[in-house]
C-alpha positions in Angstrom: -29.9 47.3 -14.6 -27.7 45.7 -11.7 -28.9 44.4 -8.6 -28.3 47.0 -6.1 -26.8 45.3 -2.6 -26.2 46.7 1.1 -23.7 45.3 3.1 -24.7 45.2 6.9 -21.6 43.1 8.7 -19.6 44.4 11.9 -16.6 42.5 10.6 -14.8 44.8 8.4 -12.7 42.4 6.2 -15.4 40.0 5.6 -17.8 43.6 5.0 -15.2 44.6 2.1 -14.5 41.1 0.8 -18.4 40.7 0.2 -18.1 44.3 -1.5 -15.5 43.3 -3.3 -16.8 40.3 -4.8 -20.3 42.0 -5.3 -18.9 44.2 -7.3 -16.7 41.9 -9.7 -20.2 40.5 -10.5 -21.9 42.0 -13.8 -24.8 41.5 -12.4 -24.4 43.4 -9.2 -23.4 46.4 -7.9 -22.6 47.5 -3.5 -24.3 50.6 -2.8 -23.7 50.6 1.1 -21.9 49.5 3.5 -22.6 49.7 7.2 -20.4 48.5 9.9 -23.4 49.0 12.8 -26.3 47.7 12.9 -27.4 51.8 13.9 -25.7 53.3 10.7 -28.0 50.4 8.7 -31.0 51.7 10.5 -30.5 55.1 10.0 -29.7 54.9 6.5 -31.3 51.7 4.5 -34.7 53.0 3.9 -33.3 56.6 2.2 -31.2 54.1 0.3 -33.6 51.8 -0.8 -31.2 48.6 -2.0 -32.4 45.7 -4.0 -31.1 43.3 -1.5 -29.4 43.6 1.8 -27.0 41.0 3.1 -27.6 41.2 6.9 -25.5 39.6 9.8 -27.5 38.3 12.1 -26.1 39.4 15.6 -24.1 42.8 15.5 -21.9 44.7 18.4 -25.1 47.3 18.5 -28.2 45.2 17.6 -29.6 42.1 16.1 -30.5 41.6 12.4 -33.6 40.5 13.0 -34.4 43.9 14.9 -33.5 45.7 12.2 -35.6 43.9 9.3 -38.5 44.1 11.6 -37.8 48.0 12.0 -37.2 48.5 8.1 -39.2 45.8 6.4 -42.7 48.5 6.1 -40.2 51.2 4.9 -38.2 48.4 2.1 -41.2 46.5 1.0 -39.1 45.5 -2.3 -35.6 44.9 -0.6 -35.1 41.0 -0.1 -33.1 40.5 3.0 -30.8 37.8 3.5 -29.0 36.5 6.2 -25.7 35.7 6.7 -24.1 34.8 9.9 -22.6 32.0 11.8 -25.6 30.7 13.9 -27.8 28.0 12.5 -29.5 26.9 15.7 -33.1 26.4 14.9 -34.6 29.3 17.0 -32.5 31.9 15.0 -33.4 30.6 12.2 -37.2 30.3 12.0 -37.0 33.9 14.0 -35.0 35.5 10.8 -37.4 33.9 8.7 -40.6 35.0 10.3 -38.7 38.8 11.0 -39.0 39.1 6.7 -35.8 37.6 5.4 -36.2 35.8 2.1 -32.9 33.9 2.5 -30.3 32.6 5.4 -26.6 31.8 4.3 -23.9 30.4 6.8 -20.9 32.3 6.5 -18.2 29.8 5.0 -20.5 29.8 1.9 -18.1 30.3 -1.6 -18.6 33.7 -2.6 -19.8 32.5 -5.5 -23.1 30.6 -3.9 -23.5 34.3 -1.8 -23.9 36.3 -5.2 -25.9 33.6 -6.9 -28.0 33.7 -3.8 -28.5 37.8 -4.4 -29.6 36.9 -7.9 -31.9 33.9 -6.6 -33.6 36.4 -3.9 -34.1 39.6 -6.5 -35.9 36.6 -8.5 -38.4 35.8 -6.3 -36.4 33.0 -4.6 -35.5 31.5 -1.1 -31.7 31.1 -0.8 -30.6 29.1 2.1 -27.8 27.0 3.1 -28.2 23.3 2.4 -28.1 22.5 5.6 -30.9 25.4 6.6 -32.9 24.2 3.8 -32.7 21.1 5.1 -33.2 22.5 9.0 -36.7 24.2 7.2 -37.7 21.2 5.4 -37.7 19.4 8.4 -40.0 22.0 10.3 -42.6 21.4 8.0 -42.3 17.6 7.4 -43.1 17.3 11.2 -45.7 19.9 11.1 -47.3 17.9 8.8 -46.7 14.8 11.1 -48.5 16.8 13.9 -51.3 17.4 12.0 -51.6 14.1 11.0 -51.5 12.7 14.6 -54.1 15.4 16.1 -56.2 14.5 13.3 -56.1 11.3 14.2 -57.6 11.7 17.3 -61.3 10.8 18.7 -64.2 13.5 18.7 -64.0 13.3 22.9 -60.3 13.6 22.8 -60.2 16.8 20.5 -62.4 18.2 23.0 -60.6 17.3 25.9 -57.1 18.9 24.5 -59.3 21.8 23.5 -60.8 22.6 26.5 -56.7 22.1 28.6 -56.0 24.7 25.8 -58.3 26.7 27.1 -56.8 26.4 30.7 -60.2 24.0 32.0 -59.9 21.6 34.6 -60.1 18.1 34.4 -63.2 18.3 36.6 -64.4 21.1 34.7 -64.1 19.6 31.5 -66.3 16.0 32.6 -69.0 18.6 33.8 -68.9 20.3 30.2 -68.7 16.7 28.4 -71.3 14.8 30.8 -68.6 12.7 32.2 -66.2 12.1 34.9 -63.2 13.2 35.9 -61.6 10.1 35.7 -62.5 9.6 32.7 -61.0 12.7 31.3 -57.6 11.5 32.9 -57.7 8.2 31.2 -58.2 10.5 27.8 -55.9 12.6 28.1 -53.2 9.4 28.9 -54.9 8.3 25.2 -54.3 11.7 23.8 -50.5 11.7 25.1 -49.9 8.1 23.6 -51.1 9.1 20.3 -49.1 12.4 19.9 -45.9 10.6 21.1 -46.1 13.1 24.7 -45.5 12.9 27.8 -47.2 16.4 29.3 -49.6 19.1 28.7 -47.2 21.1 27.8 -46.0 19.1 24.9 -49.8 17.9 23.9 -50.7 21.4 23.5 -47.3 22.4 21.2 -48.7 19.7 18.9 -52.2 21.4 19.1 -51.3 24.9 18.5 -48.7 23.5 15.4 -51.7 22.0 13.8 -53.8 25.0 14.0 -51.4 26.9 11.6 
């Protein structure tokens, strides 16, 4: 049986040349195309595709929005991404929204329907650079765990307790100690995870819970 796609792209030339090329495959077959991201909402779950190739930012709404909205409905459709953005806030925010893949538009057409077969198997297509942009993400996560790991008993409690919103002063009167020698800590803690604020200290903290 074929892979049944949707289409969800405001650009209508690049919309048809997608169905057009999804349909010269053997493998695959367009079963909708929506020019809005409101005629996708209103119409993907009745529809119930294999795959959907979504753009990310529409004239009406944003992709992500929409997967979000749909993905309870469409627990079988793999949703892919295709769009021009590759900052790394977009991308990790289409990922975590429920898309499977994320393709940068320039992509052959060719690595776009072997991406629709990778996804209705199971798989992850991205772009090389987003796969790279991904593999990345997690290399340093793995870095920050590493590094908070590496820290003394006192000093995990100290960045515990500033995640917690405690006060230097409070904290030495939970630990027995004083003040100042919370501060000179937390300069310890901020050496050791390559910082230079709370702010950043607790990112790393929060990274290396998940």
């Amino acid at each position: 049986m074929k892979i049944q796609v949707a289409i969800v792209e405001d650009d209508k030339n690049y919309n048809n040349t997608l169905k057009k090329v999804i349909n010269y495959n053997d493998q695959m077959c367009c079963v909708g195309q929506y020019f809005s991201g409101k005629a996708a909402s209103d119409n993907l779950a009745e529809l119930d595709p294999d795959v959907v190739l979504m753009d990310l930012q529409l004239y009406d709404s944003w992709g992500t929005d929409i997967i979000r909205a749909l993905k309870s409905q469409l627990p079988k459709t793999q949703f892919i991404i295709c769009t021009n953005h590759e900052d790394d806030d977009k991308v990790f925010d289409a990922l975590r929204s429920g898309a499977v893949g994320y393709l940068v538009k320039g992509e052959s057409l060719q690595n776009i329907t072997q991406a629709i077969i990778t996804a209705q198997n199971g798989g992850s297509p991205m772009s090389n650079n987003i796969a790279k942009k991904v593999l990345k993400h997690f290399q340093n996560q793995e870095q920050d765990h590493q590094l908070v790991d590496e820290l003394t008993p006192t000093e995990k409690y100290i960045l515990n307790g500033l995640s917690e919103g405690l006060q230097y002063k409070e904290i030495a009167a939970n630990k027995g100690i004083s003040p100042e020698t919370v501060k000179k800590h937390v300069g310890s803690i901020y050496r050791k995870l390559n910082v230079n604020n709370k702010v950043e200290a607790l990112n790393k903290l929060n990274i290396s819970k998940h």
